[in-house]
C-alpha positions in Angstrom: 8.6 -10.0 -9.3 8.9 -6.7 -7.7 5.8 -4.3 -7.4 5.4 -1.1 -6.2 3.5 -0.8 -3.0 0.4 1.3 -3.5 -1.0 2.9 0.1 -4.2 1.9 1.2 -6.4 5.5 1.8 -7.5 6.1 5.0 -10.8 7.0 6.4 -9.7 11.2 6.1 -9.0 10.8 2.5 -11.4 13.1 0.6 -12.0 15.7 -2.2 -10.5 15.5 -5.8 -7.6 14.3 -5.1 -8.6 11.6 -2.9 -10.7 10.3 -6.1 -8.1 10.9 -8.6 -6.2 8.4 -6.3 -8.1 6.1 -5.9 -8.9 6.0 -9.3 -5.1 6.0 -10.6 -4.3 3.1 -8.0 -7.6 1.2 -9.3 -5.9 1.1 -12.7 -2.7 0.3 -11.6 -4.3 -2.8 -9.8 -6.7 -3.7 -13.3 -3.4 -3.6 -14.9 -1.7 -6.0 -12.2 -4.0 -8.0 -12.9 -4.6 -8.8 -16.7 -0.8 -9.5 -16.4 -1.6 -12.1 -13.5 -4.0 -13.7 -15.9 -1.8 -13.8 -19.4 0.8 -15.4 -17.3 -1.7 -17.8 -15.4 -3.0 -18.4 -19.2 0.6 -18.7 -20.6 2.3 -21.1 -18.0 -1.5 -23.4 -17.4 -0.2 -24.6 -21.1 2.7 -26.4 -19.8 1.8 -29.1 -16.9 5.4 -28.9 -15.4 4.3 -25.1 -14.8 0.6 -25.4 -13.5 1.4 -25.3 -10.1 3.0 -22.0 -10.8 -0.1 -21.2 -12.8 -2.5 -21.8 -9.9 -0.1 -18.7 -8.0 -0.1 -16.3 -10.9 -3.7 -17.4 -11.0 -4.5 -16.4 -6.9 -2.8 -13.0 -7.6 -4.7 -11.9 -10.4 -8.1 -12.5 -8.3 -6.3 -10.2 -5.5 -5.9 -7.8 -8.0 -8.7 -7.3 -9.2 -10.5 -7.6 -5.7 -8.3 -4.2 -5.2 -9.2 -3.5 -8.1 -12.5 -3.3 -7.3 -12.3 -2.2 -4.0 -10.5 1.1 -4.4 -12.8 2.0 -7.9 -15.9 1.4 -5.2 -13.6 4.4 -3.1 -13.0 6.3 -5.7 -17.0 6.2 -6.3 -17.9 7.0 -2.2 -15.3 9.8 -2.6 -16.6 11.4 -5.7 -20.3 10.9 -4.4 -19.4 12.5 -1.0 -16.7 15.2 -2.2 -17.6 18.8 -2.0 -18.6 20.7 -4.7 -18.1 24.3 -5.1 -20.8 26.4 -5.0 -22.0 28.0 -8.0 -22.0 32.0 -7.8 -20.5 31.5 -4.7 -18.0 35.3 -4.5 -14.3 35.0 -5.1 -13.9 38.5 -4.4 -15.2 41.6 -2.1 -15.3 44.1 -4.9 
């Protein structure tokens, strides 16, 4: 199985798109793992498979640990992000 490698954010990521990152890669890690889990669930059935089960089984739970970990991120980041300020000027005039 190939996977795209998703890029851990560093401690300098911030701001919208920073959480819109975080929050893209959290969803591509949920995904990751419900198919970790169907596959876990599909191939427990069979005992000649289980061990192979138990695998599928271990990477769904890292999964959704990053999962988990970069929707927390994605929270920090939006609760930390600056805001514009309202009636703030764009303009001199």
């Amino acid at each position: 199985m190939t996977t795209t490698p998703i890029a851990a954010p560093s401690a300098d990521d911030s701001g919208p798109d920073a959480v819109e990152r975080a929050i893209n890669d959290s969803g591509v890690w949920l995904a990751r793992a419900d198919t970790h889990y169907e596959r876990a669930r599909t191939l427990a059935e069979k005992p000649e498979t289980v061990i192979r089960a138990r695998l599928e089984l271990d990477l769904a739970l890292y999964a959704r640990d990053r999962h988990e970990d970069l929707r927390d991120l994605a929270h920090r980041l939006a609760r930390t992000a600056p805001r514009p300020a309202f009636g703030t000027p764009t303009s001199s005039h």
